[in-house]
Phi, psi and omega in degrees: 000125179269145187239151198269137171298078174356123191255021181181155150212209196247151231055037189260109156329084193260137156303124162239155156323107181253135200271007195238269200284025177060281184240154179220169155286136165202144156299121144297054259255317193185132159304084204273323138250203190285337206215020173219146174212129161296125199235128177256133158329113153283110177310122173204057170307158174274310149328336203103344212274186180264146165249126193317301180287001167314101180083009122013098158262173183220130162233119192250166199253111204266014156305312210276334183296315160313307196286332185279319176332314212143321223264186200232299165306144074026347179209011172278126188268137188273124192272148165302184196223128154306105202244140151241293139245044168233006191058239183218167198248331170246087193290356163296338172259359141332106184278026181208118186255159155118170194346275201280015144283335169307292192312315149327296198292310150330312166306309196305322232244279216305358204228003181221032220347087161243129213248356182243123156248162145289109168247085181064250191247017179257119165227121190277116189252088184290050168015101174251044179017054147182179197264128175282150170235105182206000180225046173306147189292322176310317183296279172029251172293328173311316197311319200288329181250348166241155161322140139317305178276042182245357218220139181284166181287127147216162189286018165278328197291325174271269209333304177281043182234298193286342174285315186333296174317282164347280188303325162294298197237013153086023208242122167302138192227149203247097157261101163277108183280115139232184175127145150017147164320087175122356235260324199110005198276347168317321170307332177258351180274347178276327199284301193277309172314296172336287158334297205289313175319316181240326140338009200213074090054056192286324202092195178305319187268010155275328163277349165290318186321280181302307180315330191276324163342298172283330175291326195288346200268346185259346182290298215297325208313323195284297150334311187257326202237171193236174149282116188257214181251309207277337229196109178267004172226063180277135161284128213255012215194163168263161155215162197212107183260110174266119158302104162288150169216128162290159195310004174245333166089056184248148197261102177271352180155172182201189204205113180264142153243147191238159161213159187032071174279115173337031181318358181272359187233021157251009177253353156164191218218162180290176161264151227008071162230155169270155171263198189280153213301314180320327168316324210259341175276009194261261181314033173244327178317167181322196145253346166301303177281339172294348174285311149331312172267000172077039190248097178253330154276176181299156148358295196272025207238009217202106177302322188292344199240338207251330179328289197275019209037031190218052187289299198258124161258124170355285191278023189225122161272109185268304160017299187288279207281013128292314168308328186291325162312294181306314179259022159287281201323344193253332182273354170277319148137023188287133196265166192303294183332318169262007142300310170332276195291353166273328156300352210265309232261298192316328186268342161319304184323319192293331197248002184266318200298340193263016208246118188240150162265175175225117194297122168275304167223198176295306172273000186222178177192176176219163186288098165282339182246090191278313178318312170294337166295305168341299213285322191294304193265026151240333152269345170260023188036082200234201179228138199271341181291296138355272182322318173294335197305307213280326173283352185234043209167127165250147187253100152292155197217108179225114173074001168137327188257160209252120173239140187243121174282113168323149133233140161298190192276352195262308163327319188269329201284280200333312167314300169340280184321301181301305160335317205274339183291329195261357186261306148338321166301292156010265177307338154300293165343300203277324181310305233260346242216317186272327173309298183298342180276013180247339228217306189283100189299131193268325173219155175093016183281117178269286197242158193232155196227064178294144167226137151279109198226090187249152194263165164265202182255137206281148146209106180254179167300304182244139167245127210234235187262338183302281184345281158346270201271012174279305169311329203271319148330310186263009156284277194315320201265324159328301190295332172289302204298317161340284186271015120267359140282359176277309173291339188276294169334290183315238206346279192334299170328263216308328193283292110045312226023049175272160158314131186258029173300319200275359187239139197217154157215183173269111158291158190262344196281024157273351154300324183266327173276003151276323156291326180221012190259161188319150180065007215266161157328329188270323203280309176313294182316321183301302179321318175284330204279341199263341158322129164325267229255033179317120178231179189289294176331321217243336157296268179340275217308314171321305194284013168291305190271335159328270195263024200282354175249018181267125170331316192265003179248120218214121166257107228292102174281353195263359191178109179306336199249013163242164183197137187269097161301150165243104186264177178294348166261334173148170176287156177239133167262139170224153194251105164280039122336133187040011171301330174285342192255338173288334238259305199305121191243040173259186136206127167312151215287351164270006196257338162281340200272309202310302170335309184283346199250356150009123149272022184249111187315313189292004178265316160343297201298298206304309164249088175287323220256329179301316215282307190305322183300321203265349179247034161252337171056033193275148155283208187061212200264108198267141185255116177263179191272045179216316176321104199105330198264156156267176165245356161294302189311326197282274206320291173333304191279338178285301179326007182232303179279359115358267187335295194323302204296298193321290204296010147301316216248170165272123188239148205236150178272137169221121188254115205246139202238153195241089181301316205198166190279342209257357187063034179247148195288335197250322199267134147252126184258123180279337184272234218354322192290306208296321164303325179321272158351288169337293184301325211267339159113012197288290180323318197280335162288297214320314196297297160349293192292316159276041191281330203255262193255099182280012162230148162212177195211158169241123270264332170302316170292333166304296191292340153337311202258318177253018190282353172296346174227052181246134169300161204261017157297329188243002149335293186261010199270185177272131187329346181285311200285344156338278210277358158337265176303309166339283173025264198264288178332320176274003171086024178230150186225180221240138186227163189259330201298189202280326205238052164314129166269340175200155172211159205220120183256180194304275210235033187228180166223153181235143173256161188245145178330129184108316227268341230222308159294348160287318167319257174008295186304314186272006174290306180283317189300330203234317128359272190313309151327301177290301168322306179306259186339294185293340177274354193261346193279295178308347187260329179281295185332306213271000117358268162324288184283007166292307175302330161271027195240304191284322176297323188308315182284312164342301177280332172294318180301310164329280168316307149258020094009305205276295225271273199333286190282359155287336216275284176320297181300323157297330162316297156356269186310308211274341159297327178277313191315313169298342182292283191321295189286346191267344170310292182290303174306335182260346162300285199313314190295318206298316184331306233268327198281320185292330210282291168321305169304328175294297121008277183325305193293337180261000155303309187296307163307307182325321207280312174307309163312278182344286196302324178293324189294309175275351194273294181300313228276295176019267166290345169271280162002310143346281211284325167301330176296297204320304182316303169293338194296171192273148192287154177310147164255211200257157165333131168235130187284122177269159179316278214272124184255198214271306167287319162349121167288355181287335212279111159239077140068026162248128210273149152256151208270162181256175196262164200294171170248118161260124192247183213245177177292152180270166192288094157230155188264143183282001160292320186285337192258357158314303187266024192246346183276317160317313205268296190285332178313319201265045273133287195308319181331292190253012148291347166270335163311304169347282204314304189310280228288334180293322176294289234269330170297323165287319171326295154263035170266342196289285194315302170310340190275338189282322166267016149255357144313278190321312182276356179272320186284294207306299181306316187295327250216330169281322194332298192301319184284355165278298203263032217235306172306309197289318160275015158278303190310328178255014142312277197284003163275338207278308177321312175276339174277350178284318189317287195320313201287347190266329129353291196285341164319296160327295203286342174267032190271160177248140210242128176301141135259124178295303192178127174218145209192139167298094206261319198212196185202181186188151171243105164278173192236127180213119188024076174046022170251134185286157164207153176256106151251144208274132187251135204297124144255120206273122152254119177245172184304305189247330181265334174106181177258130188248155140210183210189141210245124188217152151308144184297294172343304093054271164303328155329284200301318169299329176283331174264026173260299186306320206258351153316299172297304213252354181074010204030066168283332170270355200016062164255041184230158181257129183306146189271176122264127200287001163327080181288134180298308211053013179130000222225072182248067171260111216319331191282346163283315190299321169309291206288028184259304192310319171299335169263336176280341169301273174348291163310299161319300172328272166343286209285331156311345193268326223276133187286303192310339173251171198223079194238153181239153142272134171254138210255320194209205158296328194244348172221140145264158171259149227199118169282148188235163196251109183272105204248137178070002180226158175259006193281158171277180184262158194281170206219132161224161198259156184208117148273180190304334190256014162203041167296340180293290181292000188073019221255101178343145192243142174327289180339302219308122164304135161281318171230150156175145227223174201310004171262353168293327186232122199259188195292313190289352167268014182256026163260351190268349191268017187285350173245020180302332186254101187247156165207147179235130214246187180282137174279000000 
């Protein structure tokens, strides 16, 4: 029994529609109907960051989410893909192909700037907006000696296939370049040219080939392409460069062709937008010749130029990129004269736009700025009366007679317009006419090298007639590319061995036959337009009524004058407005006859087919080469004859992608990419490549990968018996018929939609069983060693816990012990002090008591002697009295009274003697105890000293810390300055001269640069890579400064290759920059630096009063004023110091100065 494949279950990793991010992750969670599933958002920021929608359910319509994917089923939900972060090189080897896995992968490679992927034999070029080294000459000859597939994806990788392809089996090859404005693809087709130029081994004449090729590319660019909204250098036109090779497969000439050049933009432009860069570099000219051309205001003073407002863009010089016009034009071979006459034709053009009418009645009118009439038929040197005529006058030619119609001014304007679009047309033409007679080669032609640098397919807000034949374009080129992804599936199949019975896809040509097929759009348009009064309305109504059953057609019910295709990128609306005045490839026969009748050769050469109409002199109505024709019918037949060619040939795809609007190297815009993507036909190979089994496996990954729901009998059998038996155990069994579910080839197995997630699903079914068990195991172990973990940390936590709080309480303690002993020490003194004083007073009393006690005993003692000594006796009167002759006149003294010692017993002085021993006693306790108290005022004065010193001593050692630390910075800044001393010593220059040359690439333009080499006394030999510019700029420094007064330094010649990098010119540039060096090196009187890198130069000193050479010091950039040597400075360095993509920063290496 076969069982039908599930289209979704639930844990399924899925894409869904997101309105920001195109695509998203979700989980499936439940099957809510047959044709709805409930979805959780999955968070998959790239970044990390949290996501808001992380878990978000949904329930989605899973038709429709197949149908934006991508998916071949109608109920296949697009499963994720495991990527890894460098993503894959080949989305083809995805085993879930579609949108938004394209889209993954892209980012991922686009975020690690890898800008080529593979999608089978389709290689997708993401802009990573800046230059990458990827295209090195060495990359070259590898594409040619390993596979491709040994080699990451580049457009070398095509380049070299198809030359190969050629040289082997003789088979013309094809690279069709498309995508969007700004997309690269000019770029990569200058990438591929490059490649081809040198690989196919021409030499010199193969490389002037491409140089004139490439030269030929700033020329059309000046001519073709504009400033857009998307693209400030969009090309405005197809072009189809074919490479010749001769029968050795050497590159002999090559041959461009354009198509649908945008005439409509030169008489105006969107807002901020240019008209083509030539308006605007045309006022970069002299002011003599712009006076000549009658261009006497400005820019902004010239309607034709002024529309969109976006005359000036940042990154565009026009000036520069006039001299770049200018000298294409002398490498193409165009001569001043017909330089001349082509500034004549822009500027006519310019003055035409200025030219106003003034209504005279309702139907008639006259030329109000006759002077801007003037100035035009004196540059295309016509008669200005003839001129005013044929713009305010229509000529009809009916039955044999000529009738001349008034217009009004709204009439005369159109005309106008239409005069300035076709004498522009003209002029491309004949530019694109002249290219190819320089650049194409006549014999020797073997083999053809096509690259097609085409535009892609448009859907704007407003879509117009532009629209129309740009689409209608990537419809025939859709159908190629479709069936030769259609043949490559067959070849895979037959390799294979699948049936190709199972394999079918859907053609676009019912879409191209809306278009080009009989009765078709294009035909219907020819048709309204030959009509009299024919308007844009009555073409819409036709193509209404016309096509109101075509599948692919659709009428706009909200606005009559639109209608809707339905193309293979998706629909478009266009507004038939102005399809009929686009459409119109004429000019009236007076406007040819005025042209053809020039006195100016060069306008004749430029309308030759005009000329010939106007010297046949026939009568009637003259058919000029504009006369009849359209511009749908002209396109149709190059697009048809385009197809031929192509379809000759082998053709390889380059699909080139726009990451962002902003030009930035870092940002993806995922809804933009994904539009692209649409557009560029990528989803629609994927839907092609996969239509019968859009999954597949290679029989080793299968068994790899499902032997887990394999019975374990068939674990080891061989992978066919694997998916076999897998199979069939599951109920699904393998049929030849149309509705195959799988087929198993030499070495894949391929699925049929649905089948390869249904696998997936019982795989996660059984995957989930196991998981549960191993998460139940796992939670315990990790349980478990959570628990010896946390106990093991319980005793550590503890312990120092333990450890913490003894730490503290000894902390503790050792702060109070000191409290405590100054506490107890002061107890202890005071005791000692009261104890001592106490002592003292009563030692005192003692003393006092003694002395009174003896004092009493004393005065008793006395009183007693008194008592017994004997009474006084009487007075004794002497002899000689006052009168006495006896008397001579002195007293005599009387005599003393003695009284007797007092009695003490030697018991009382025993015990008074006793008494002062014990007085002494204890006054020598005193003194002592009083000694033993200085003692320990003495000792606390010592710990206390002690404890002052200990603090002094922490101080010191903090400031001690402190000065070291500004010890050792003052140590490193001395170091440095003496490092920066060391570093000023100054070095002889020996000699310095030009040894090699090179060509680098900057925004797709080639330069040559040249490599410098320094011989100094002492650093050894330096070099450094510089520009002829460069040298340039110094010599006209040098001739600035010093005037060449001595004239010995030798002249630059101002003279740019522009592309024209032929060794014997690039030899004879190194012998005049050997020469000048020479010169200037020599010269004592002069003083110029060379810069060695980003950050240093080397700088010649002027040598005064000596003949010696002059001296060299290395100076780096942030102190070139004061000179002050720099660290950095390299002793040596070669062509890896300066790479090619850094030689725009060297424009200012070479500074000089002369002697004042």
């Amino acid at each position: 029994m076969q069982r039908e494949a599930p289209s979704s279950s639930t844990s399924t990793l899925v894409w869904v529609p997101h309105e920001k991010e195109v695509w998203k992750k979700a989980q499936v969670i439940q099957k809510v109907s047959e044709f709805q599933v409930e979805v959780r958002i999955v968070g998959d920021k790239d970044d990390g960051s949290y996501d808001p929608e992380d878990g978000v359910m949904k329930t989605l319509d899973v038709r429709e989410i197949a149908k934006l994917a991508g998916e071949v089923s109608a109920t296949a939900m697009p499963i994720c893909n495991t990527f890894s972060k460098l993503g894959v090189a080949d989305m083809c080897t995805l085993n879930h192909l579609h949108e938004p896995a394209v889209l993954k992968n892209l980012q991922l490679r686009h975020a690690l700037s890898v800008p080529y992927t593979y999608t089978g034999q389709i290689c997708i070029a993401v802009n990573p907006y800046k230059w990458l080294d990827l295209y090195r000459k060495d990359l070259y000859d590898k594409s040619l000696e390993l596979p491709r597939d040994d080699l990451p994806p580049h457009p070398f990788a095509l380049s070299s296939s198809s030359y190969i392809d050629m040289q082997e089996n003789g088979i013309e090859q094809s690279i069709l370049v498309s995508g969007e404005s700004g997309a690269g693809k000019t770029e990569t087709v200058k990438i591929m040219m490059n490649h081809l130029a040198s690989i196919s081994g021409g030499g010199d004449q193969g490389s002037l080939v491409i140089d004139q090729v490439l030269k030929s590319n700033p020329l059309l660019e000046a001519f073709g392409n504009a400033k857009t909204k998307r693209n400030d250098n969009s090309s405005r036109f197809g072009k189809f460069a074919q490479l010749q090779f001769n029968k050795e497969g050497l590159l002999v000439g090559a041959r461009c062709e354009t198509y649908l050049l945008e005439k409509s933009r030169v008489v105006g432009q969107a807002q901020g937008e240019r008209n083509y860069h030539i308006f605007y570099q045309v006022f970069s000219l002299a002011h003599e010749v712009k006076k000549t051309l009658s261009l006497d205001g400005s820019v902004g003073d010239y309607s034709y130029v002024k529309v969109g407002e976006g005359s000036k863009v940042d990154n565009i010089d026009d000036s520069e990129y006039l001299q770049e016009t200018k000298d294409a034009m002398d490498t193409i071979g165009i001569d001043y004269r017909e330089q001349q006459g082509i500034f004549e034709v822009v500027s006519s053009i310019l003055n035409l736009g200025e030219i106003d009418f003034k209504a005279e009645t309702s139907e008639t009118c006259s030329v109000m700025t006759l002077d801007r009439l003037e100035s035009i038929a004196k540059l295309l040197q016509t008669d200005s009366s003839k001129l005013q005529a044929i713009l305010t006058h229509r000529t009809m030619a009916a039955r044999g007679e000529t009738f001349t119609i008034p217009l009004n001014a709204v009439q005369a304007a159109d005309l106008r317009d239409a005069f300035a679009k076709g004498i522009y047309s003209q002029l491309f033409d004949w530019l694109v006419t002249r290219v190819n007679n320089a650049i194409c080669s006549t014999r020797s032609v073997k083999h053809h090298i096509g690259l097609l640098d085409i535009f892609g397919f448009e859907s704007f807000d407003h879509n117009g007639f532009e629209q129309l034949c740009i689409n209608y374009a990537n419809e025939k080129l859709q159908q190629k590319f479709n069936s030769d992804i259609f043949k490559t599936v067959q070849t895979e199949y037959i390799s294979e061995g699948i049936p190709l019975e199972l394999v079918s896809f859907e053609d676009n040509q019912p879409i191209l036959d809306l278009i080009e097929g009989r009765l078709g759009l294009v035909d219907l348009l020819n048709e309204t337009g030959v009509l009299a009064k024919a308007t844009d309305a009555a073409f819409v109504s036709k193509i209404h009524e016309a096509f109101a059953s075509h599948k692919n057609f659709e009428k706009v019910r909200m606005n009559t004058m639109q209608f809707k295709i339905l193309h293979y990128a998706g629909e478009v609306v266009y507004n038939g407005e102005h399809f009929l005045e686009k459409n119109k490839d004429t000019l009236p026969p007076d406007m040819l006859e005025l042209l053809a009748s020039s006195k100016s050769p060069f306008i004749r050469d430029v309308f030759p087919e005009m000329s010939k109409s106007v010297d046949k002199n026939k009568p009637g109505r003259r058919q000029g080469f504009l006369v009849g024709a359209t511009i749908a019918n002209s396109f149709r037949k190059q697009l048809g004859e385009l197809m031929e060619q192509i379809a000759k040939t082998t053709t390889q795809y380059v699909r080139c992608i726009k990451p962002n609007a902003n030009k930035s190297a870092n940002e993806f815009d995922r809804q933009m990419v994904v539009d692209q993507l649409r557009c560029a036909g990528v989803i629609a190979a994927i839907r092609i490549s996969r239509a019968a089994f859009p999954n597949r496996l290679t029989l080793v990954e299968f068994a790899r990968r499902f032997d887990i729901i394999c019975p374990s009998k068939l674990r080891k059998a061989a992978p066919e018996a694997m998916v076999l038996g897998l199979l069939d155990k599951l109920g699904i069994t393998e049929s030849s018929s149309q509705n195959a579910k799988f087929a198993i080839g030499k070495s894949k197995v391929y699925f049929s939609s649905g089948l390869l997630q249904y696998l997936e699903e019982q795989r996660i079914v059984v995957l989930r069983k196991q998981a549960i068990l191993i998460q139940k195991n796992m939670r315990a172990f990790a349980k478990r060693k959570q628990f010896k973990a946390i106990q093991k940390a319980t005793l550590v936590v503890q312990r120092f816990t333990r450890g913490w709080m003894a730490r503290r309480r000894w902390r503790i303690v050792c702060l109070g012990v000191p409290k405590l002993q100054s506490a107890i020490r002061g107890f202890v003194q005071r005791n000692k002090f009261r104890v001592l004083l106490a002592e003292s007073r009563e030692r005192n009393r003692l003393r006092l008591l003694a002395e009174a006690q003896a004092n009493a005993q004393t005065a008793v003692a006395l009183q007693q002697q008194m008592q017994e000594t004997v009474a006084v006796p009487p007075p004794v009167t002497h002899r000689a009295s006052l009168g006495s002759p006896y008397f001579n006149g002195e007293i005599p003294e009387s005599p003393k009274k003695k009284y007797p010692a007092p009695a003490v017993s030697a018991h009382m002085r025993e015990e008074m003697t006793k008494k002062i021993d014990e007085a002494q006693a204890m006054a020598e306790q005193a003194r002592q105890a009083a000694k033993e108290a200085m003692q320990l005022n003495a000792a606390l004065q010592v710990e206390n000293e002690q404890l002052k010193a200990k603090l002094a001593k922490n101080a010191r050692d903090y400031a001690d810390d402190e000065l070291r630390v500004e010890n050792e910075r003052l140590r490193s800044q001395l170091a440095a300055l003496q490092s920066k001393i060391i570093r000023a010593d100054e070095v002889a220059l020996i000699s310095a001269k030009v040894v090699d040359s090179r060509i680098t690439y900057r925004d797709g333009k080639q330069f040559v640069e040249y490599k410098l080499q320094i011989e100094t006394n002492n650093r050894g030999t330096l070099f450094v890579w510089h520009r002829y510019s460069t040298f340039r700029n110094l010599a006209t420094t040098l001739q600035t400064k010093n005037g060449y007064a001595r004239k010995d330094i030798p002249e630059l010649p101002n003279k740019t290759l522009f592309g024209n990098f032929s060794d014997k010119i690039v030899q004879e540039r190194i012998e005049k920059l050997n020469s000048f060096l020479e010169a200037a090196t020599n010269a004592d009187y002069l003083q110029w630096g060379i810069r060695i890198d980003a950050e240093t130069c080397v700088y010649k000193r002027r040598v005064k009063g000596s003949s010696s050479r002059d001296s060299m010091v290395s100076v780096s950039r942030d102190t070139m004023t004061t000179m002050t040597p720099s660290m950095n400075s390299p002793t040596h360095s070669d062509s890896s110091t300066t790479s090619g993509s850094d030689s725009s920063s060297f424009r200012r290496s070479f500074f000089g100065r002369s002697k004042k």
